[in-house]
N, C-alpha and C positions, 0 to 999 in steps of 0.2 A: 335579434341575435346576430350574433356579429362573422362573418365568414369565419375568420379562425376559430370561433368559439364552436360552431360546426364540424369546422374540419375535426377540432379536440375530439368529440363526442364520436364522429367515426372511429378514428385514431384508437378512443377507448374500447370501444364495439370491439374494432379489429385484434387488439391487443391480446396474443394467446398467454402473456405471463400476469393478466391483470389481476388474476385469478391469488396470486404470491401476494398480495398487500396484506388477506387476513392472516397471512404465518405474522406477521408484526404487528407490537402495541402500535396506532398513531390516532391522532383527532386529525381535526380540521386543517389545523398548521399545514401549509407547502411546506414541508422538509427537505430543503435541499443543501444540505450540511453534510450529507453521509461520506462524505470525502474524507472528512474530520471526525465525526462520530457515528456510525450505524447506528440505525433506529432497532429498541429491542425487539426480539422474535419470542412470541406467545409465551413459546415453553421454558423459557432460561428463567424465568421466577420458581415455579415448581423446583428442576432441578436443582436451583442453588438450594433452596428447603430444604430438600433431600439429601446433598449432599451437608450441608449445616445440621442436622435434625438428627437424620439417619445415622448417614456415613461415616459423620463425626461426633457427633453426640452419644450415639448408640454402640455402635461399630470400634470405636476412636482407631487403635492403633492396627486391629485387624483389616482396617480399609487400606492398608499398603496393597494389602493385595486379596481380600474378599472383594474390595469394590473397583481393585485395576489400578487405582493410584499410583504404582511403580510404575505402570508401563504408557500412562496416560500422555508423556511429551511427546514419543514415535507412534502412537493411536492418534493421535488427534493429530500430527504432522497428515496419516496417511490418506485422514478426510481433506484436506486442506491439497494433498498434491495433486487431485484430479483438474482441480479449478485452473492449477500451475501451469497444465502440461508437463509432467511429471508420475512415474512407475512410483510404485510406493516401495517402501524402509529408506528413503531418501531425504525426509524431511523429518524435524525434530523441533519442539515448538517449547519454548523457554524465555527466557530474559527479556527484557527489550532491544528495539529494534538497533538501538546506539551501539550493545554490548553485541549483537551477534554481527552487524557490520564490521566490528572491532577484530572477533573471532576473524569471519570469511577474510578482512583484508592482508590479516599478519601473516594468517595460515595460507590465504595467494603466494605471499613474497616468500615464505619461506621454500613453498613447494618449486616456484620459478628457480630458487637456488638450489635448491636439491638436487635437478635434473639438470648438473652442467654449466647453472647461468651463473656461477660466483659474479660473474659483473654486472646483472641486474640491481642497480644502485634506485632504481628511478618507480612513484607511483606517480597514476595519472588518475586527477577525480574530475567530476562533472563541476565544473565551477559554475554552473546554477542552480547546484542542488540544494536540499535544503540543510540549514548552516549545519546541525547537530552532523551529519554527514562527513560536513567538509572540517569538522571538528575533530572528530574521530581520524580522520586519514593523516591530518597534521602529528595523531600522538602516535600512530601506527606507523607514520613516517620515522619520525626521534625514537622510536624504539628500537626499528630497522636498521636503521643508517640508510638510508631510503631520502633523497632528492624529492620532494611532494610537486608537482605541475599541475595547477590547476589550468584546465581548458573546456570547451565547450563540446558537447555531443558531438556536434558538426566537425569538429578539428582534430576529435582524436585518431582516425587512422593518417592525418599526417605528421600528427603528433609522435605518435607510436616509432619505437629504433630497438637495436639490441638491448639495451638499457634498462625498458622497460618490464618490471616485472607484477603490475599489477595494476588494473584500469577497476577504478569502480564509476556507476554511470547509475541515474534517474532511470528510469522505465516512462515515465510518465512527471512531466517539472509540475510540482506541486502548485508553483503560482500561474503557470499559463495553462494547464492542463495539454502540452504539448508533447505525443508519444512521439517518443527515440525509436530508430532502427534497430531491436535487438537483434535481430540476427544477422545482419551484414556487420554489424560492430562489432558484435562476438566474433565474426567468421577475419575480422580484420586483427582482432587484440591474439587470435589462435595464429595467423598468421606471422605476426611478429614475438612469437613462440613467449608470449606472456597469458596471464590469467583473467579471464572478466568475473566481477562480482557487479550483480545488478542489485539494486535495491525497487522492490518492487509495490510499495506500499501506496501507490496511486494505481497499480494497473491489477492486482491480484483481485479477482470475484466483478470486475468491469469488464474484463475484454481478456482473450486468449494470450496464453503468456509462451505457452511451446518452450519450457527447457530443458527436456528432456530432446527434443525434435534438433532444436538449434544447438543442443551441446554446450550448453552455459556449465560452466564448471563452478558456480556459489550463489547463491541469492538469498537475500534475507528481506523479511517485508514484516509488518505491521497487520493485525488481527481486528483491527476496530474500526476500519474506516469501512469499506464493502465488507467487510466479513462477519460486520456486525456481532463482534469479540465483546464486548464492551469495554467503559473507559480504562484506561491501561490494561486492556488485557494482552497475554502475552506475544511476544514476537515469533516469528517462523526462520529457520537456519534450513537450507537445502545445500546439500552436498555431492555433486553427481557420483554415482555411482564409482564410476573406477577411477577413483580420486579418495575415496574414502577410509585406504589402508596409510594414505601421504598426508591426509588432512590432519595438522600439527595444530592443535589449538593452544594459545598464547594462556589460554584461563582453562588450565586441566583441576579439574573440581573428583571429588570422590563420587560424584553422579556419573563421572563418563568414566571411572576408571574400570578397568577388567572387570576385577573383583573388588565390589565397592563394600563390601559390608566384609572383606580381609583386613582392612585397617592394617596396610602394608604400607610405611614409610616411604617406599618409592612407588613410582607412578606408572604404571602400564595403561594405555588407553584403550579401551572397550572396541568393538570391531563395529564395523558401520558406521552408521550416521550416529549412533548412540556417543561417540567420542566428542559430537557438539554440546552434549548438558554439562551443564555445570554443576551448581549446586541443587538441593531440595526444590522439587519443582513448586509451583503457587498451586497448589491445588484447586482454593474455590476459583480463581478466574480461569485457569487449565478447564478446568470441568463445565464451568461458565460457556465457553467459548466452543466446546466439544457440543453441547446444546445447540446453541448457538449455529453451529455448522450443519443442522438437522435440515434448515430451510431449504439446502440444497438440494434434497433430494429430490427425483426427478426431473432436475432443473440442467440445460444445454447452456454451456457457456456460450455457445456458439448465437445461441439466442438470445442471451441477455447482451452480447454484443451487438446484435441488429438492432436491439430496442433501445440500447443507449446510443447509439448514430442516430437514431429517429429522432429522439427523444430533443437532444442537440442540435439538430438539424430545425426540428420545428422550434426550437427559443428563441433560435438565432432569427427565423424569421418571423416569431412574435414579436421580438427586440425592433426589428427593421421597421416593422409596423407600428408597435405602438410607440417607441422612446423615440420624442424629439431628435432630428437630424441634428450632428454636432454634439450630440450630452454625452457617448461614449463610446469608443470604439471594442471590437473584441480582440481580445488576445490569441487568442486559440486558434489555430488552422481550421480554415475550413476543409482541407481536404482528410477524406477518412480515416488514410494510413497513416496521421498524423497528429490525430487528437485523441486524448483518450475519453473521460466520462465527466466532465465538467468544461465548463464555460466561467472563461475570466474576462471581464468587461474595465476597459479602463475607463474614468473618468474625466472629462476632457479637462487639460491641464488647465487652460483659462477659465472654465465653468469652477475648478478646485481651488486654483487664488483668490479667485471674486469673492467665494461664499465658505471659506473658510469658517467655521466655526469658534470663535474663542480656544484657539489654540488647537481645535480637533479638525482631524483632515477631512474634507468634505465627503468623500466616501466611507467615512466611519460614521459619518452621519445618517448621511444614506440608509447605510443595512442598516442602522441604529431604527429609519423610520420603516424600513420592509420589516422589519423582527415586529414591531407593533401591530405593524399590519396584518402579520400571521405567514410573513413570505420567510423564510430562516438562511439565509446563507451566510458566509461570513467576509468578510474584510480584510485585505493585504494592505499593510502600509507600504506607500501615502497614498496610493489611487486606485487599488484593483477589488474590484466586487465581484466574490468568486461561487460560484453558483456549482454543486455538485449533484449530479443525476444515478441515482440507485435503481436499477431497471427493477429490482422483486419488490418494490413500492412506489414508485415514482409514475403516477399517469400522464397524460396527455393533458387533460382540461387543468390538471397543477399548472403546470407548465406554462398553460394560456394564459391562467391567472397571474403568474408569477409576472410574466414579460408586461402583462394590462397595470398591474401595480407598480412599479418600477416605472413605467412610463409616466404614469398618475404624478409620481411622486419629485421625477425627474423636473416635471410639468412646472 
């Protein structure tokens, strides 16, 4: 038995969250995908039954509100805000994550003009985020009359001028697993009296997000990756608090309006966070996802953040030991304050020309032969093998496994 394989077996010993694998279905499989999809939690079969059977079968239209179904997008926002760092009625859980980025960025610029800035012409997005992101800001731009500047995490407080009336930014870059500064960039984007909206769909249910603490005025993130929502389940809209009576939503739906069930020609918008829904919520993934959120009970973010530094920490030096020197480097910082819950490995670019595959990129081959193996992470084109670590299932001797096969394979 091999020292690391030791050290894992401590490592499990020690582990106070090891205990969290049985809240989720898994076999065999290292599942280190959860970046991309969370692995299911026991109880979300029952409940969807229930609400299918029951709620709706039985129940049908009195489930608006015998079973809560009205008020279910701001309930289930307020299990989701503890994880945030976040006071609850702040969060509001709906659409996806494309349409509420969409909402948070228009309703920045408008607010930045409201209070004085008519000459805030200008948005600034993370130009490495992920594309649907920088997609969205280019139509939120042309809707505005809004100047769009893509720059880099690192550039935008020199970035940032009177101008500016709205910085949207990564938490955590999906393909390097590289966490951003949120709270010095917040404290720089407030400084140049514009708006941050963070998009938080890599860092939410992995490591503490504090925005309630740092004063983040919008954030919208994704339900399925740590939060184990399932596939497209809904997205999360947070609105700080005293921003809430200004927050102008671009997509005013009969959901957010005052009086929604007045069927009043004009629009008044609903007080709080409730002004971010739209239209009819999804009820079964809504409810799906409220399940779903059960796993955290008694669970310290503050601990599944140490356990994914660990977790990370020891790949990197299962990687060192067992993959051939030269097959691939990591993308990811090694330092703490600067990575979030995944590991991205590139593929050495000469190792990737050589053994191309009939037209597929060596590293799509790659995971292609980890996935048979029972190792699951996924593939960034053309070189990155990206490996995501879910601390309330993910152990130690995985881990060991994962880096010994990958080596194997590399081999």
């Amino acid at each position: 038995m091999s020292e690391l394989t030791l050290k894992a077996e401590k490592l499990d010993a020690e582990d106070e969250l090891a205990a969290l694998r049985d809240r989720f279905v898994l076999d065999e499989v290292v599942y280190l995908d959860g970046n991309s999809l969370g692995a299911l939690p026991v109880t979300v079969p029952d409940r969807v039954a229930d609400v299918v059977r029951r709620q709706w079968g039985e129940l049908r239209i009195r489930s608006w509100e015998e079973s809560g179904w009205w008020t279910a997008p701001e309930r289930t926002g307020d299990l989701i805000a503890p994880l945030v760092g976040a006071a609850p009625g702040q969060i509001v859980v709906g659409d996806s994550t494309s349409v509420n980025v969409f909402k948070a960025l228009v309703a920045a610029v408008r607010m930045a003009r409201g209070t004085g800035g008519d000459g805030r012409d200008e948005i600034l997005v993370d130009a490495t985020t992920f594309p649907t992101d920088g997609y969205i800001a280019q139509s939120a731009a042309r809707m505005t009359g809004c100047t769009l500047r893509p720059v880099t995490p690192a550039e935008v407080p020199g970035a940032l001028t009177d101008r500016t009336a709205a910085v949207l930014v990564n938490h955590v870059d999906y393909r390097t697993g590289r966490l951003h500064d949120l709270p010095s960039l917040t404290a720089a984007v407030h400084e140049a009296g514009a708006y941050a909206v963070w998009d938080l769909c890599h860092s939410a249910g992995a490591l503490p997000v504090g925005l309630d603490q740092h004063g983040v005025d919008l954030a919208v993130g994704c339900t399925y990756k740590y939060l184990n929502g399932g596939p497209g389940s809904p997205a999360y809209l947070y609105v700080r608090r005293d921003l809430q009576d200004r927050f102008d939503s671009p997509l005013p739906g009969w959901n957010s309006h005052a009086e929604p069930f007045g069927m009043r020609p004009d629009y008044e918008p609903a007080a709080g966070v409730l002004r971010g829904r739209v239209g009819t919520p999804d009820i079964l993934s809504l409810l799906a996802l409220q399940a779903a959120l059960e796993v955290w009970d008694g669970v310290s973010i503050e601990a599944v953040r140490a356990k994914s530094l660990a977790l990370t920490d020891f790949f990197l030096e299962c990687v060192a030991e067992y993959v051939p020197a030269g097959r691939v480097e990591s993308l990811t910082p090694t330092a703490h304050e600067e990575r979030g819950s995944q590991v991205a490995l590139r593929c050495s670019p000469e190792l990737s020309a050589s053994l191309e595959q009939g037209g597929t990129p060596f590293a799509g081959d790659v995971m292609k032969r980890l996935i048979e193996r029972g190792v699951v992470g996924d593939f960034r084109h053309p070189d990155v093998l990206r490996f995501g670590f879910t601390p309330l299932y993910v152990g130690f001797a995985e881990v060991e496994r994962a880096a010994r096969v990958l080596g194997e394979t590399l081999a």
